[in-house]
C-alpha positions in Angstrom: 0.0 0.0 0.0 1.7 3.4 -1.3 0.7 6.2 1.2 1.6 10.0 1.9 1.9 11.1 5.4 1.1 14.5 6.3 3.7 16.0 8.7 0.8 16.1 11.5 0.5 12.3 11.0 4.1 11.8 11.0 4.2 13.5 14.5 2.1 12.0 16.5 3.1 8.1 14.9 7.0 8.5 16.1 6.2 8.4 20.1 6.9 5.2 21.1 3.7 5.3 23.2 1.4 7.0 21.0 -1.9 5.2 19.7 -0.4 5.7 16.5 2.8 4.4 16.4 1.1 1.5 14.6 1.6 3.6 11.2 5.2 4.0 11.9 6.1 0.7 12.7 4.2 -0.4 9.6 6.8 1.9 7.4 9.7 0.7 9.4 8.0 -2.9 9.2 7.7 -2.1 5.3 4.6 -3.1 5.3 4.1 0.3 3.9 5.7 2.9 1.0 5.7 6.1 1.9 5.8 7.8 -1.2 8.0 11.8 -0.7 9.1 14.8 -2.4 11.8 16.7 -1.4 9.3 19.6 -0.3 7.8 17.0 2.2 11.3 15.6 3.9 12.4 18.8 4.4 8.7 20.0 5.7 9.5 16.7 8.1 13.0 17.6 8.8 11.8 21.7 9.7 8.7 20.3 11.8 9.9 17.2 13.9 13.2 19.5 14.8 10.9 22.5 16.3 9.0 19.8 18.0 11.4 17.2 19.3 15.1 19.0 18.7 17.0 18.6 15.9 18.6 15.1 17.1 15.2 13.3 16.7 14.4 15.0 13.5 17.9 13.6 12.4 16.8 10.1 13.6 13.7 10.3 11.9 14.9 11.5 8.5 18.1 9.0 8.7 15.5 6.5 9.6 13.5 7.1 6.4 16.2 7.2 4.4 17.6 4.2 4.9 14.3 2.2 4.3 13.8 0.7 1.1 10.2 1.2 1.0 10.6 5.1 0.1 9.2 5.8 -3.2 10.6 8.9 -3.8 8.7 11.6 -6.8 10.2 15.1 -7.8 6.9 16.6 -8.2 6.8 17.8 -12.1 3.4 19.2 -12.0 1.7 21.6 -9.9 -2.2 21.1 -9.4 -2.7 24.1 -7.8 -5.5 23.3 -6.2 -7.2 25.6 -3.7 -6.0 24.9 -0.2 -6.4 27.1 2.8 -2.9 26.7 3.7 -0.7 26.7 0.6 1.8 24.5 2.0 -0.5 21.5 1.7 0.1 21.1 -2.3 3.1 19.4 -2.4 1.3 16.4 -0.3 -1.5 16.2 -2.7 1.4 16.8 -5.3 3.3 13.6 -4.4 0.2 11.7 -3.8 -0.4 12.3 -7.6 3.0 11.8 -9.0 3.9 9.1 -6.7 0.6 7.1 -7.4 -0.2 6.9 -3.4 -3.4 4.5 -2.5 -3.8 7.1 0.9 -3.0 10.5 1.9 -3.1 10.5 5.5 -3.3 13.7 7.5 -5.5 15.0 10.7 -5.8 18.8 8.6 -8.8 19.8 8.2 -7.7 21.8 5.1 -7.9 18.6 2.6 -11.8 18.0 3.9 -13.7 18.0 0.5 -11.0 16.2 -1.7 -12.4 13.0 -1.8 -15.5 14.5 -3.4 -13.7 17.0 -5.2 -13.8 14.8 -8.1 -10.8 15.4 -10.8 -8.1 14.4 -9.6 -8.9 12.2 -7.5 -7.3 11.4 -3.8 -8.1 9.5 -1.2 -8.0 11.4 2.4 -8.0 9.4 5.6 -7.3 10.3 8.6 -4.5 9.0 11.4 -7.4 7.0 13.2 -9.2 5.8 10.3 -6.0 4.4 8.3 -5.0 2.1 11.8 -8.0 0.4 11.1 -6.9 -0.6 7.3 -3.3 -2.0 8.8 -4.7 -3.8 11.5 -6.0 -5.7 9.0 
């Protein structure tokens, strides 16, 4: 299953504790791909260091990185579509380009995508998506 996580998504699966760490383990499990752009790993990279310091954003992104279930897309195409916060293209971006099943974020701002119609993406959120892997 080929999947984009939204930073927020990404933040809350890397406690160790966290009810969500199920979607973290399942990349590092590679029971995942977690399809990227370079605008999103260094969105991570920015965001996990102002929340958890520099040396677990580190981790994290080293962590990634060395996985081979990365599917990595240089985003060719802009859709441009109109988002609240601008800064939440590149995910839909990558989704597109990178063929995702999943774009998985807890932001409000992609509400209405699914029915949006052309193109198409399918939005779930952190708690909905544990219920596909425990599958």
């Amino acid at each position: 299953m080929r999947v984009v996580l939204d930073t927020n998504v990404l933040l809350v699966s890397i406690g160790r504790r966290s009810v969500f760490r199920p979607i973290f383990d399942a990349l590092l499990h590679q029971r995942l791909t977690l399809v990227v752009s370079t605008g999103i790993l260094l969105e991570y990279e920015e965001i996990v260091a102002q929340r958890n310091g520099p040396v677990v954003a580190h981790n994290v992104l080293e962590a990634l990185g060395n996985l081979r279930n990365i599917s990595r897309h240089e985003v060719r195409y802009n859709w441009r579509l109109p988002f609240i916060d601008p800064d939440d293209q590149k995910f839909v971006d990558a989704y597109l380009a990178g063929n995702a099943d999943y774009l998985i974020s807890n932001d409000r701002h992609f509400d209405g995508l699914g029915s949006a119609g052309f193109p198409s993406v399918r939005v779930v959120s952190a708690e909905a998506f544990l219920e596909y892997i425990a599958l």
